[in-house]
Structures are given as C-alpha cells and as structure tokens.
TORPA-4810 file (N, C-alpha, C, O; in nm, 3 decimals):
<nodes>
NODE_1_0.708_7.394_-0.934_0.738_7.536_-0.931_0.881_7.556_-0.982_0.975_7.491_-0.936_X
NODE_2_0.893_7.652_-1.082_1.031_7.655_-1.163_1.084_7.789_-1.093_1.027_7.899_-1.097_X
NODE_3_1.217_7.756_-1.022_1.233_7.936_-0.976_1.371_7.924_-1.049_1.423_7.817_-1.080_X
NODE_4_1.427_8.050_-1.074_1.554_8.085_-1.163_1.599_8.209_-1.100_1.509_8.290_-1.076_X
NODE_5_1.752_8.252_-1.059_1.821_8.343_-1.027_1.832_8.420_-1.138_1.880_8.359_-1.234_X
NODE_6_1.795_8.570_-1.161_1.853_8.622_-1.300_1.992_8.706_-1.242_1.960_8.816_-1.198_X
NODE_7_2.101_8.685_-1.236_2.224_8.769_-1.278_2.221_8.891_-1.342_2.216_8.896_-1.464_X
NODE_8_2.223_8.987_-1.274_2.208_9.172_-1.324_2.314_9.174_-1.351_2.373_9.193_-1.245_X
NODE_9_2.391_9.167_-1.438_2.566_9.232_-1.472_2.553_9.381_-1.508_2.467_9.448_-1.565_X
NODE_10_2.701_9.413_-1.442_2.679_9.609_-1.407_2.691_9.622_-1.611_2.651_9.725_-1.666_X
NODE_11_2.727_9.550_-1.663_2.754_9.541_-1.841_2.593_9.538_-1.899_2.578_9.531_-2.020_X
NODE_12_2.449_9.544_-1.788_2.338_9.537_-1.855_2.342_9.420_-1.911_2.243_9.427_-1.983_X
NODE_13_2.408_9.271_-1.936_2.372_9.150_-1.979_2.334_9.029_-1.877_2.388_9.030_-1.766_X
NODE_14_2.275_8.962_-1.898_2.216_8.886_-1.766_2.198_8.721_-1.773_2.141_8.671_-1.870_X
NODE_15_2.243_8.650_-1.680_2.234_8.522_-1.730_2.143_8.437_-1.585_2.143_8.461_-1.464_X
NODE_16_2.074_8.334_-1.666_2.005_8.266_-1.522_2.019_8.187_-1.520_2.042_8.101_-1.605_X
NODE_17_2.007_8.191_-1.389_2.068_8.009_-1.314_1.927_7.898_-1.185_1.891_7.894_-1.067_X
NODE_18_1.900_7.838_-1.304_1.784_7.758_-1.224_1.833_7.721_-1.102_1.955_7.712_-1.091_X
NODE_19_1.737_7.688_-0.974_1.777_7.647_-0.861_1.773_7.516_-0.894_1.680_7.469_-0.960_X
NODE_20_1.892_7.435_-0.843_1.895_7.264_-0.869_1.831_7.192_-0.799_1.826_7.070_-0.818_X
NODE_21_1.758_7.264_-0.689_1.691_7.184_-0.587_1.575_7.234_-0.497_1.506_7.320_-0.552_X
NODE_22_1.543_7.205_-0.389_1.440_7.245_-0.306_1.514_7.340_-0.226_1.474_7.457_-0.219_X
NODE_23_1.607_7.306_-0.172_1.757_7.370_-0.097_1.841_7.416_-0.187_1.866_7.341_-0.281_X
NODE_24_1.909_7.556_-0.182_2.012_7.579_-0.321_2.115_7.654_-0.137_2.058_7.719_-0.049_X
NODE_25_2.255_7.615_-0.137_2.319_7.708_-0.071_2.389_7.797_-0.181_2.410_7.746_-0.291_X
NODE_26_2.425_7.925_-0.157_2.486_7.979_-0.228_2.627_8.068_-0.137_2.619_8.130_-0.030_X
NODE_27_2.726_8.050_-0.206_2.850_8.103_-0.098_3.011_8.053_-0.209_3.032_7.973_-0.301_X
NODE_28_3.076_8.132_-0.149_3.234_8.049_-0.191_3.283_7.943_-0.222_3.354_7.912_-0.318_X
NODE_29_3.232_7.869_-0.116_3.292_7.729_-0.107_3.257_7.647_-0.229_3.140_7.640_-0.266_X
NODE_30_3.344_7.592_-0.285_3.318_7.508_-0.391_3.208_7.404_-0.371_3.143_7.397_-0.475_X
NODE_31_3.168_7.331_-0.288_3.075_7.228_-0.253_2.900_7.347_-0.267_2.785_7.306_-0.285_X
NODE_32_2.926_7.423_-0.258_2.786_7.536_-0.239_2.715_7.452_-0.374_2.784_7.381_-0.447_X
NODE_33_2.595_7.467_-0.390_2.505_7.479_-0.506_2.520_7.620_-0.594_2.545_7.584_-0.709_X
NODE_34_2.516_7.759_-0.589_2.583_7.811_-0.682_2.658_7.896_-0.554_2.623_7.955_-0.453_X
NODE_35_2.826_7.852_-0.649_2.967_7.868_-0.611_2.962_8.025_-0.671_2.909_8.064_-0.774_X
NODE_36_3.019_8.084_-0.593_3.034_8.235_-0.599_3.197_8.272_-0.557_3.214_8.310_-0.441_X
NODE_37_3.297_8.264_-0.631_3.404_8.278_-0.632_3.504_8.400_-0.600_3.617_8.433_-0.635_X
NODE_38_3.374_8.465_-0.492_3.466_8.656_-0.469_3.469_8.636_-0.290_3.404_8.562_-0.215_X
NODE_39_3.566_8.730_-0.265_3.635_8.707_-0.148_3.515_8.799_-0.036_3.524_8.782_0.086_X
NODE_40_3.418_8.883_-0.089_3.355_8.936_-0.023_3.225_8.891_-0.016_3.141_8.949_0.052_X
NODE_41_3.193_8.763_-0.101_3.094_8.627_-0.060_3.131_8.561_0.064_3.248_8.571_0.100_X
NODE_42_3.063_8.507_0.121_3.111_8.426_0.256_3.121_8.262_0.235_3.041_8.208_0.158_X
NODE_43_3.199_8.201_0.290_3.182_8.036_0.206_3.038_7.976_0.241_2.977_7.937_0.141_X
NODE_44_2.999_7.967_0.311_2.807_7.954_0.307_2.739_8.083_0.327_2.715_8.113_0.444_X
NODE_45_2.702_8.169_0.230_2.676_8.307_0.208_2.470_8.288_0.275_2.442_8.298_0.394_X
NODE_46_2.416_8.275_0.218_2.278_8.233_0.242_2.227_8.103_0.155_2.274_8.043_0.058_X
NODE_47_2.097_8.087_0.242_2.043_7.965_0.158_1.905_8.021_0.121_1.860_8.119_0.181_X
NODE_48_1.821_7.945_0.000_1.700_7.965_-0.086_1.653_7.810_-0.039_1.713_7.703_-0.043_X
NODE_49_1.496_7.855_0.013_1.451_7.707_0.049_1.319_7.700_0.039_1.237_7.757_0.112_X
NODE_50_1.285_7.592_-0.101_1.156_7.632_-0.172_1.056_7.507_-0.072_1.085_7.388_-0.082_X
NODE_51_0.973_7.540_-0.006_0.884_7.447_0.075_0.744_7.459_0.028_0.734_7.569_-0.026_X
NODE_52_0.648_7.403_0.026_0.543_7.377_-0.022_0.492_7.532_-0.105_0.410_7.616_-0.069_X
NODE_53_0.578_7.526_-0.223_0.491_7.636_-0.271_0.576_7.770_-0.230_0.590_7.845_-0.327_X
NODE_54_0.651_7.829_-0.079_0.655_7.952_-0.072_0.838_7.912_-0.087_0.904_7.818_-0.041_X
NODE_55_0.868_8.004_-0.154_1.041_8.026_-0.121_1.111_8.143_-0.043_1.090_8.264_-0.051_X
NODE_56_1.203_8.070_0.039_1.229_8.177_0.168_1.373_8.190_0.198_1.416_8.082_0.239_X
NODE_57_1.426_8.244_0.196_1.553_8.295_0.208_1.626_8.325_0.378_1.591_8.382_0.481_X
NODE_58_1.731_8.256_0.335_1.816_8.258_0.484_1.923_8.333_0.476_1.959_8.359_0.361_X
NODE_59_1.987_8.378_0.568_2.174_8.444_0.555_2.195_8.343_0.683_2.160_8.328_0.800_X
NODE_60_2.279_8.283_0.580_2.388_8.164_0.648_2.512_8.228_0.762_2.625_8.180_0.753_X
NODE_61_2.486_8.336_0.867_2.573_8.434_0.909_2.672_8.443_0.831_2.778_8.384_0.846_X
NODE_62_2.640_8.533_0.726_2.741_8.586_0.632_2.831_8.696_0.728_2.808_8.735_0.843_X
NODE_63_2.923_8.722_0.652_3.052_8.842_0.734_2.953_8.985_0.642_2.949_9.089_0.708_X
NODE_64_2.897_8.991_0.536_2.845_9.117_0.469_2.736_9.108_0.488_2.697_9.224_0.502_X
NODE_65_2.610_9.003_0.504_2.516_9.009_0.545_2.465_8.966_0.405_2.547_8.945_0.315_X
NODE_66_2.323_8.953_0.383_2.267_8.878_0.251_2.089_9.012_0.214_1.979_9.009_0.270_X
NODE_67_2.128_9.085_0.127_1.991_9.164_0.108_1.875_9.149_0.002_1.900_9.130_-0.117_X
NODE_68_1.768_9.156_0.043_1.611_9.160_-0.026_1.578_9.307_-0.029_1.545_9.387_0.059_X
NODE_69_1.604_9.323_-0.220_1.532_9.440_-0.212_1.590_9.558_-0.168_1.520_9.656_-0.142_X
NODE_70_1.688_9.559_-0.159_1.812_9.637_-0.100_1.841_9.676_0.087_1.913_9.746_0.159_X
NODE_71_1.753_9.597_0.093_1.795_9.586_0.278_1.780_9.461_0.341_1.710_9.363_0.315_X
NODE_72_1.888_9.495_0.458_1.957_9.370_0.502_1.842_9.281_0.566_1.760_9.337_0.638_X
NODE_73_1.833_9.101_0.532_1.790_9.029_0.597_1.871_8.941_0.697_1.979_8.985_0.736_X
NODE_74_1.814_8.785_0.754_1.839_8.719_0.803_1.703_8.589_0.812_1.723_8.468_0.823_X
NODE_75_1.614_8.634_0.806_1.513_8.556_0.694_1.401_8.654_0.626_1.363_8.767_0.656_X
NODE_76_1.364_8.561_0.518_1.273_8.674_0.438_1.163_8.560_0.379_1.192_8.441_0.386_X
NODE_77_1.050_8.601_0.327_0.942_8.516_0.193_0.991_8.600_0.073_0.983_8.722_0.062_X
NODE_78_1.040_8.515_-0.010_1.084_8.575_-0.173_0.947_8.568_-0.268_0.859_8.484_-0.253_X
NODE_79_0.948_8.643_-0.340_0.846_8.708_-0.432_0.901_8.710_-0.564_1.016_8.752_-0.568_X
NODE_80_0.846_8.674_-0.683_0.878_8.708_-0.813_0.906_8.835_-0.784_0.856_8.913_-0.703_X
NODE_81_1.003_8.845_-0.871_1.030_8.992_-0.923_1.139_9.078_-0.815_1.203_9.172_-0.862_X
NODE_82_1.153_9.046_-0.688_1.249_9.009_-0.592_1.334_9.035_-0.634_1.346_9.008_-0.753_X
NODE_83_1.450_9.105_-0.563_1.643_9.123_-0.580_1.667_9.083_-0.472_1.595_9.105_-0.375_X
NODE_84_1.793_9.005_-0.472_1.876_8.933_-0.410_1.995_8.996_-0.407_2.042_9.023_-0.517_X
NODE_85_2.064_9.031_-0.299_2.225_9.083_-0.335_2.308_9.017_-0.241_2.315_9.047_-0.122_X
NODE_86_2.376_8.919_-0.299_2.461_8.811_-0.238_2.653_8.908_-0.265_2.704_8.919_-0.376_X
NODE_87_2.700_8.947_-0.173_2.842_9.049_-0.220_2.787_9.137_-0.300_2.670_9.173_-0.286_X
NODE_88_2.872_9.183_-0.401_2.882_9.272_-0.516_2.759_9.235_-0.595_2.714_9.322_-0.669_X
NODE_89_2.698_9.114_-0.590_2.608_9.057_-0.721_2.474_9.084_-0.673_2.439_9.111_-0.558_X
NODE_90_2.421_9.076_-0.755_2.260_9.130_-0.752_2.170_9.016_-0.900_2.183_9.007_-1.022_X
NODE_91_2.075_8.941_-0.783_2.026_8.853_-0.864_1.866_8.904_-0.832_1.831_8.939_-0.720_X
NODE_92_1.771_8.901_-0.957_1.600_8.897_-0.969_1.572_8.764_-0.919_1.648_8.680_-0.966_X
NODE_93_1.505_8.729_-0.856_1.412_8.626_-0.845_1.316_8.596_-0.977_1.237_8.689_-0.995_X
NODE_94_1.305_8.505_-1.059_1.196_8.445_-1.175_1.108_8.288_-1.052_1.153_8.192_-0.991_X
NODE_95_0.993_8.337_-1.069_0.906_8.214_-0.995_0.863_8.183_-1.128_0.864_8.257_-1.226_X
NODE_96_0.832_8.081_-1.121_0.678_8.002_-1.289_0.784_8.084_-1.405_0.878_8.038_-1.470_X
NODE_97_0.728_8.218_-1.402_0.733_8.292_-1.539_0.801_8.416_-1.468_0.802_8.432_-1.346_X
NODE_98_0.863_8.508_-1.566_0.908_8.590_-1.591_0.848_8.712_-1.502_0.728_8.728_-1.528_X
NODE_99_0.901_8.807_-1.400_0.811_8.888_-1.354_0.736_9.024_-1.383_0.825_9.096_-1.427_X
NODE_100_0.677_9.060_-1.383_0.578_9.206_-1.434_0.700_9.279_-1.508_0.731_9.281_-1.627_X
NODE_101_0.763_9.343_-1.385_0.871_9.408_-1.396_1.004_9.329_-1.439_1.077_9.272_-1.359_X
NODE_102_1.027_9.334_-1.593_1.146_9.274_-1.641_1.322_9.277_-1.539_1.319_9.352_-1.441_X
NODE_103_1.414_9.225_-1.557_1.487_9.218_-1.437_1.577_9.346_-1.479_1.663_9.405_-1.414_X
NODE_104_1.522_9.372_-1.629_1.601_9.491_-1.690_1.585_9.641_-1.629_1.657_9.741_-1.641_X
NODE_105_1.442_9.615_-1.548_1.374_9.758_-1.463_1.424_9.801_-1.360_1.505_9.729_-1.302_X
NODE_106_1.392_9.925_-1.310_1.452_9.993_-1.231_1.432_9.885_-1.119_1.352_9.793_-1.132_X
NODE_107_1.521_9.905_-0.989_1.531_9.868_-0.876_1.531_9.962_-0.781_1.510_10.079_-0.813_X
NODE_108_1.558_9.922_-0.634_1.522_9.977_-0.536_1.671_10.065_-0.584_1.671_10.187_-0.565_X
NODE_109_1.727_10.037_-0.612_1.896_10.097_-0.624_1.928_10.145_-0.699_2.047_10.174_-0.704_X
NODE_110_1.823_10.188_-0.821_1.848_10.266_-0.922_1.715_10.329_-0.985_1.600_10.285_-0.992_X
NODE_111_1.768_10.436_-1.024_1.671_10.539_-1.075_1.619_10.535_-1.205_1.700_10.575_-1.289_X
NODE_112_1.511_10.500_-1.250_1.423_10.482_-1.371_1.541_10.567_-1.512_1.591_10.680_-1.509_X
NODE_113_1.550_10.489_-1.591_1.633_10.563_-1.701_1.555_10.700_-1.776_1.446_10.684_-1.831_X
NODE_114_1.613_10.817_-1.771_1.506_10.896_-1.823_1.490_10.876_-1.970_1.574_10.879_-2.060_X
NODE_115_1.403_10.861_-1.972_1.321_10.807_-2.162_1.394_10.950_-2.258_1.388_10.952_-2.381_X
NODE_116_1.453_11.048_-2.187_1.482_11.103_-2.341_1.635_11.095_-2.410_1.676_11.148_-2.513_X
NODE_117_1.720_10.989_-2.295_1.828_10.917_-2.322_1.820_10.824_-2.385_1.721_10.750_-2.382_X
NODE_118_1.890_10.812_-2.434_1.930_10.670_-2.561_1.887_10.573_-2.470_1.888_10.584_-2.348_X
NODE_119_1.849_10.478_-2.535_1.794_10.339_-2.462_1.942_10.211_-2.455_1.963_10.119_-2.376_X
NODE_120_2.021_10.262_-2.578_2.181_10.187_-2.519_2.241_10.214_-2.449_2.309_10.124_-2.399_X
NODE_121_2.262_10.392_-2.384_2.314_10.444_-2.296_2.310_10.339_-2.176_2.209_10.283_-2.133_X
NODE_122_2.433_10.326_-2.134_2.489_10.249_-1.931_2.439_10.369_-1.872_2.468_10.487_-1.891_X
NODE_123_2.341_10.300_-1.779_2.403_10.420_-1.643_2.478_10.416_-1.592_2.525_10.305_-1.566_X
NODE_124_2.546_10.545_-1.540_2.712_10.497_-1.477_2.706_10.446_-1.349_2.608_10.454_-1.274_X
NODE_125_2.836_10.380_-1.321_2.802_10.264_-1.195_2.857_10.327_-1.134_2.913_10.419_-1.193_X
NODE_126_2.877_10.316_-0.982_2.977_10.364_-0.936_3.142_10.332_-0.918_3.236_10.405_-0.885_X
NODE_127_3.132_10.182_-0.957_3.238_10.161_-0.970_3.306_10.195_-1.151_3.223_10.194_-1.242_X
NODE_128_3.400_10.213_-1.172_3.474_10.218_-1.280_3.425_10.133_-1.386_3.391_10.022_-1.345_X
NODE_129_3.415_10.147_-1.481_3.350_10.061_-1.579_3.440_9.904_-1.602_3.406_9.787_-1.615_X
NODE_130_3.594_9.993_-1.598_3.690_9.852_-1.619_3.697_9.770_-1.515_3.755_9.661_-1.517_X
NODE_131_3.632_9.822_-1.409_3.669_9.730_-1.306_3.528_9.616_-1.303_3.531_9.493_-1.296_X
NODE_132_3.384_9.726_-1.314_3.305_9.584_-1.383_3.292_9.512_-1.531_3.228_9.412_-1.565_X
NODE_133_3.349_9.570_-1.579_3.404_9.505_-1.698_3.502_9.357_-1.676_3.488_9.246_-1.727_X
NODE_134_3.606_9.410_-1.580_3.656_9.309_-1.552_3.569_9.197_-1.458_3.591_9.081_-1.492_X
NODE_135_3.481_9.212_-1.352_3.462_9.144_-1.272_3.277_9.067_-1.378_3.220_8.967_-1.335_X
NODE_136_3.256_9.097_-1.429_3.146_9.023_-1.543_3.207_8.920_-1.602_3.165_8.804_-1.594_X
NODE_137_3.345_8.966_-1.685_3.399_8.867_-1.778_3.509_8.732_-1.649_3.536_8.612_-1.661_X
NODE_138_3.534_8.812_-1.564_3.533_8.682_-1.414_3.441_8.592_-1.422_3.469_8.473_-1.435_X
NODE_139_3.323_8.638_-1.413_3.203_8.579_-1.385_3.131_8.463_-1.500_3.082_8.351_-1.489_X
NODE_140_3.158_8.567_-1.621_3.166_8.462_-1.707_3.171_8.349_-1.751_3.091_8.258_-1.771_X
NODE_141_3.296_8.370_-1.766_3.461_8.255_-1.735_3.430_8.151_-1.629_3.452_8.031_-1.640_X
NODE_142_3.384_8.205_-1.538_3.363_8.085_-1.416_3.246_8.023_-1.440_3.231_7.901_-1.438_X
NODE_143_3.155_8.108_-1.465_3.030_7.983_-1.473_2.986_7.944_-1.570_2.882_7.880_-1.572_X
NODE_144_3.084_7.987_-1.720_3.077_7.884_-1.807_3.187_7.758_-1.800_3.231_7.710_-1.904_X
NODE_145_3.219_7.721_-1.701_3.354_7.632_-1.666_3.232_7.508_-1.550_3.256_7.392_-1.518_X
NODE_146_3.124_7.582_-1.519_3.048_7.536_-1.437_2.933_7.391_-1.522_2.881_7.288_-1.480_X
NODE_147_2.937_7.432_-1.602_2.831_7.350_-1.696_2.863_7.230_-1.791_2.773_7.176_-1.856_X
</nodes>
C-alpha cells in the first residue's frame, strides 16, 4: 500500500511526501520522520500508522492539537482523499492512487471556486499573501535540503 502526504501551499503549488514507513512521526524535532520546522508544530506533533491495510492517525498531545478534515482529533481511520492539518499546514492524504477529488478541490475550509472566475485567480487567504509567500518558499528551502 503506497500512501503519500500531498502539501496544499496557500501559493496553490503542492509537493508530496511518501510515508517512509509503517510508522511516520511527524513534529519539529529533527529526529521526526517528516521534520516540520515551525514553532506552532509541536516536537512530536502526531503520528500516521499504516497496519494491515487501514491507516490511522494519532495526536502525539500536541500544544495545537492535530485535525482531520478540519476538526480536531486525537485518533482517527484516514481515508484517501483526507486533509490533515498539522500547525499552519494542510496535507491530502493519496492511498494506492490519486483521490476522486484532486487535492486541488475544494475542502472542508474552502468554498468551491466560482467557475465564472479565472481559473488562475488565488483565492484570498486570510493571511497576507507575503506572509504565505514567505512561509512556502521556508518550506521549500527546507525540504529541498531534506533529500
């Protein structure tokens, strides 16, 4: 079973990150399986733990808590097509293949783009553009330093 994190960047570009294992922790701490380098990650943020077939999600008592789908867990069963929001970041779940709903589609957290807008048009974020502008090309930078 191939599962992959897809990375939603507020910039609309997206990068994925296979799970390296059966167990993936994800958090701050440099030793984590994917290292998440923001102060409002927790150093063991939650864990992904693929067991015969089902993958299930933990919050490692995070200080922000760890959400599915846009509300808060503490365990969950993950599903293709699934959002993950570890801090600020917001990752799709990919199981096998790619899910129905591209990771490019609306979410629980955002409102369907209306079709008679440009299809390049951003929706606006709430944060400042430069500020996710800046915190993407962070992100970047770090996890191409990762490989």
């Amino acid at each position: 079973m191939d599962v992959n994190l897809v990375l939603l960047k507020k910039n609309g570009s997206q990068k994925v990150f296979p799970l390296p294992s059966e167990i993936t922790t994800i958090g701050r701490r440099r030793s984590c399986d994917l290292h998440i380098p923001l102060a409002s990650v927790s150093k063991k943020h939650c864990q992904l733990h693929l067991d015969s077939g089902v993958l299930k999600l933990r919050d490692l008592g995070s200080r922000n808590g760890t959400n599915l789908n846009g509300k808060p867990v503490d365990e969950a069963v993950i599903r293709s097509g699934d959002f993950i929001e570890v801090g600020p970041l917001r990752f799709q779940v990919q199981i096998d293949n790619p899910p129905k709903d591209s990771a490019a589609s609306a979410s629980p957290r955002q409102k369907p783009a209306n079709q008679s807008n440009p299809p390049h048009k951003p929706q606006q974020e709430t944060a400042p553009n430069s500020e996710a502008n800046e915190m993407d090309s962070m992100l970047d930078n770090f996890f191409a330093k990762k490989k």
